[in-house]
C-alpha positions as CSV (number, residue, x, y, z in Angstrom):
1,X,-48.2,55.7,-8.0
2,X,-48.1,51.7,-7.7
3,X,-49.9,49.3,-9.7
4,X,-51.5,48.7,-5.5
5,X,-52.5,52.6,-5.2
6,X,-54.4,52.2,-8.4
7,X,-55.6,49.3,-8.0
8,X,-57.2,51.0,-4.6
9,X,-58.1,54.6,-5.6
10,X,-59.8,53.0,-9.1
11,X,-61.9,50.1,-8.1
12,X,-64.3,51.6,-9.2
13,X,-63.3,52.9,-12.5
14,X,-64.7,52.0,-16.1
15,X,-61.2,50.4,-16.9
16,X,-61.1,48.5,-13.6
17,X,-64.7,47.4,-13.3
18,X,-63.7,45.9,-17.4
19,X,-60.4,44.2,-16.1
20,X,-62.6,42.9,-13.2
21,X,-65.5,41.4,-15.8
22,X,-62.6,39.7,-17.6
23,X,-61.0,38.1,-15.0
24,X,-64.3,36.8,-13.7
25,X,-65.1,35.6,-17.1
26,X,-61.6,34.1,-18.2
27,X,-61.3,32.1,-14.6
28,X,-65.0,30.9,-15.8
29,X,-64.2,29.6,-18.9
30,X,-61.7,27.0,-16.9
31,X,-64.7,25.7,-15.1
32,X,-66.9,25.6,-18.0
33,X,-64.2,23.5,-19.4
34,X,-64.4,21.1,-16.6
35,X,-68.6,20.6,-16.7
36,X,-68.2,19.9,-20.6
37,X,-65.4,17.1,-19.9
38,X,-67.8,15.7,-17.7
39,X,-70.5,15.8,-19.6
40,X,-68.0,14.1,-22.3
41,X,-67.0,11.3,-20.2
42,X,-70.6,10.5,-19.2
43,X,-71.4,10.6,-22.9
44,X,-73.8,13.1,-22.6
45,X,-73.3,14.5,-26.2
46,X,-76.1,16.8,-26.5
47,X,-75.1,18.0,-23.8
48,X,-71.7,18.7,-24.5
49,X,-72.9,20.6,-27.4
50,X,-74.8,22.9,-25.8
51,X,-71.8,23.8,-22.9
52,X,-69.3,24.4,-25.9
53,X,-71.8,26.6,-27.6
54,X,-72.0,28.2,-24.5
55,X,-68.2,28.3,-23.9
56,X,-67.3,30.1,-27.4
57,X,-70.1,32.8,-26.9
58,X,-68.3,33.8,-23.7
59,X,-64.5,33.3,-25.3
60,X,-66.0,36.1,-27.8
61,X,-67.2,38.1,-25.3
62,X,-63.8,38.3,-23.2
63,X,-61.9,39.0,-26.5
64,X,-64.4,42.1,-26.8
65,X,-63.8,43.3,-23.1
66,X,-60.0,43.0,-23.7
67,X,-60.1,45.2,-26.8
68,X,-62.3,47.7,-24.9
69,X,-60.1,47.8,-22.0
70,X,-57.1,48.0,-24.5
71,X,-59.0,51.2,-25.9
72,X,-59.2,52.5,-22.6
73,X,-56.0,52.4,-21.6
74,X,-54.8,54.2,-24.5
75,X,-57.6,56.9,-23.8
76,X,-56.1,57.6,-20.1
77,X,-53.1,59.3,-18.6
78,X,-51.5,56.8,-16.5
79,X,-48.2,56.1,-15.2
80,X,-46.3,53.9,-18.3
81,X,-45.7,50.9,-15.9
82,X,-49.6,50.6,-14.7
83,X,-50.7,50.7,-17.7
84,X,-48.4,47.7,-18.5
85,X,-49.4,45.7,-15.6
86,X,-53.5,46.1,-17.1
87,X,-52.3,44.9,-20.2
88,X,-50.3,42.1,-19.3
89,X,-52.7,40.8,-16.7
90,X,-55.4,41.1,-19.8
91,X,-53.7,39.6,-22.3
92,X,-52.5,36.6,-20.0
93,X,-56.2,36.0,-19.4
94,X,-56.9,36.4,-23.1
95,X,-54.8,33.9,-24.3
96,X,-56.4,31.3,-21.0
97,X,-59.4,32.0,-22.5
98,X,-57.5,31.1,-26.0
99,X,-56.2,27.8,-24.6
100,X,-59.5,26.5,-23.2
101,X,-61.6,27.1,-26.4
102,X,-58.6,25.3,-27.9
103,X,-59.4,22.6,-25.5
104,X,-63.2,22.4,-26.5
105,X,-62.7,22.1,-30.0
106,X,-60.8,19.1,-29.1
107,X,-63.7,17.6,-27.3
108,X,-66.4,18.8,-30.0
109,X,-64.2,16.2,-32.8
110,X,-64.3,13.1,-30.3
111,X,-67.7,13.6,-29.0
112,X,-68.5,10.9,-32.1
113,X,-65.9,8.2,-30.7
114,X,-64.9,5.7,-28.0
115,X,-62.5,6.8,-25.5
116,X,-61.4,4.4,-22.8
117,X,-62.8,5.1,-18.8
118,X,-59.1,5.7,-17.4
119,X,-58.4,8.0,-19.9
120,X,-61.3,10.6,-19.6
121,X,-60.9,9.6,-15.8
122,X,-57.3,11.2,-16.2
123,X,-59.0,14.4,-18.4
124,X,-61.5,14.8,-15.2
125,X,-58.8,15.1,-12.4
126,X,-56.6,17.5,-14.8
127,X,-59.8,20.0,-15.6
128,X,-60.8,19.4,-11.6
129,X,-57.3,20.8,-10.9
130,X,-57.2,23.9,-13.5
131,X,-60.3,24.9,-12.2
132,X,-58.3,24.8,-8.2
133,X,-55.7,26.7,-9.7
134,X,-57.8,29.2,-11.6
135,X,-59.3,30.0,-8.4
136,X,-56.3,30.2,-6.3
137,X,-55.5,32.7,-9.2
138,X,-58.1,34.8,-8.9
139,X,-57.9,34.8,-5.1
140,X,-54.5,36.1,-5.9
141,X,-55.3,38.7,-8.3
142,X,-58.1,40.6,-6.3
143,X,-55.1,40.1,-2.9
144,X,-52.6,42.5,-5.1
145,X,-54.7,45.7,-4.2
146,X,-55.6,44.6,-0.8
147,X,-52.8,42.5,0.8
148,X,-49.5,41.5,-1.3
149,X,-48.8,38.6,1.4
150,X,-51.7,36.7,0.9
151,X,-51.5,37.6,-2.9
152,X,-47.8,35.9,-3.0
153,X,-49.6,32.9,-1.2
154,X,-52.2,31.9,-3.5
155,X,-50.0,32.6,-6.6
156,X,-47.5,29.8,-4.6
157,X,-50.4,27.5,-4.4
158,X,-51.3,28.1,-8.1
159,X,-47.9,26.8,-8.9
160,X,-48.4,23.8,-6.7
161,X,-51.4,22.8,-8.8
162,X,-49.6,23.2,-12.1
163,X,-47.5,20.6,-10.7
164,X,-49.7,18.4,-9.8
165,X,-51.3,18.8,-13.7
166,X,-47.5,17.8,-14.6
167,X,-47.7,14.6,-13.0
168,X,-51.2,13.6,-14.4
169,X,-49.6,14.9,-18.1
170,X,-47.2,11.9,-17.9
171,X,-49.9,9.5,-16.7
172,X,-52.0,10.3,-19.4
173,X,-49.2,9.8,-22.1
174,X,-48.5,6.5,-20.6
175,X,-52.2,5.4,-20.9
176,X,-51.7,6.4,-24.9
177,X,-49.0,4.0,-25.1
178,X,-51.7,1.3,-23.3
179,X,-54.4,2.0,-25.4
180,X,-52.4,2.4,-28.7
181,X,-54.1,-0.9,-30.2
182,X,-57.4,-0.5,-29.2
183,X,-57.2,3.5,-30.6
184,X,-57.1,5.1,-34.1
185,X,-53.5,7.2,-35.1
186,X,-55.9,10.0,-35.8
187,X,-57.7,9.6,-32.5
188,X,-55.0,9.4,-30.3
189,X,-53.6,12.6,-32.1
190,X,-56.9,14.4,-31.1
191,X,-56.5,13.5,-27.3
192,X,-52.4,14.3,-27.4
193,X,-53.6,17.7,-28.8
194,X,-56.2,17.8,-26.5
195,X,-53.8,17.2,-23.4
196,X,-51.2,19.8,-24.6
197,X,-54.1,22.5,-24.6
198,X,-54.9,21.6,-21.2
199,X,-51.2,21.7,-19.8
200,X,-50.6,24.8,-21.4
201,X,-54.0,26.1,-19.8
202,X,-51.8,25.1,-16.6
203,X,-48.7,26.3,-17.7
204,X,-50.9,30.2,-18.2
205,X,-52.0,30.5,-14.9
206,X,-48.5,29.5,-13.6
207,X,-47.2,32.5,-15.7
208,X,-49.5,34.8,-14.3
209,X,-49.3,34.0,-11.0
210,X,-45.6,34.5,-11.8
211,X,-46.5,37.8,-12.6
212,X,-48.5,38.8,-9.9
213,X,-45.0,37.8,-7.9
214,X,-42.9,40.3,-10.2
215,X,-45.5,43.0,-9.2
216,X,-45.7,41.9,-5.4
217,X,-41.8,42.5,-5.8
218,X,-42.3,46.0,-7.4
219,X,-44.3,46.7,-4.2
């Protein structure tokens, strides 16, 4: 039985209805990202605060419904390879989750200091287009039981939008390079550690729309 058969017959399943609640949740954390980095850059501190608060609650949570559905798989008697599908899908989510808490922390140490318009400007359009690729990847994740096709299209257009968080990565270094003077070393090593989180939140959902082609493939 295919990771598609299961993913049909068991929508309704405790394990399913958990991997379900996590990808809802991880894909949420992306656009919780984006509402603190606006808050940020409209220097709404408290704000802020309160979002990332927020933010870290629900990373805990998702690292609780991955051990659950962990448990569960080991509990049931499914084919090797489905059960590895579950688990890589979870993980990948896990470690999104991972990356935009990362991310947050980031923001929580320069909520204190002065960061110039164009380069929280540049911040904005990067977490705007996580949260258009987390979406495409969700689209593309509930497609894999329901129509492999359409699932191999989003995933393409989840790729398109890492790209386009490429191009804004190199931007961003070169407005480091203009602003050197007018920022701190240690600030301007915050902000390069915050831009790696958020590429590498980019680079996650390319590897799991990746996946999702491996399994369309399997199909």
């Amino acid at each position: 039985m295919s990771w598609f058969d299961l993913f049909r017959r068991e929508p309704t399943s405790n394990t399913m209805i958990l991997v379900q609640k996590e990808i809802t949740k991880a894909i949420s954390t992306v656009t919780e990202l984006r509402e603190i980095m606006l808050s940020f850059a409209e220097g709404k501190i408290s704000e802020v605060e309160e979002l990332i608060n927020e933010l870290f609650v629900n990373e805990a949570e998702i690292d609780d419904i991955r051990r659950k559905v962990l448990a569960k798989l080991a509990e049931q008697d499914l084919p090797p390879q489905y059960r590895q599908n579950l688990i890589h899908i979870v993980k990948c989510l896990d470690i999104l989750a991972d990356h935009v808490k990362d991310s947050t922390r980031n923001v929580k140490v320069l909520m204190d200091t002065k960061i110039p318009r164009e380069i929280l400007e540049t911040n904005a359009k990067i977490v705007k287009t996580l949260v258009e690729a987390a979406v495409f990847l969700s689209t593309s994740i509930e497609m894999l039981g329901i129509n492999h096709p359409q699932a191999l299209e989003f995933a393409k257009k989840v790729d398109e939008k890492e790209g386009d968080v490429d191009e804004y990565y190199l931007k961003e270094k070169a407005l480091f390079l203009k602003y050197s003077k007018e920022l701190s070393f240690a600030i301007l090593l915050v902000l390069k550690d915050l831009l790696e989180c958020l590429e590498r939140i980019a680079d996650t959902l390319a590897d799991t729309a990746d996946y999702i082609r491996v399994l369309t493939v399997k199909k």
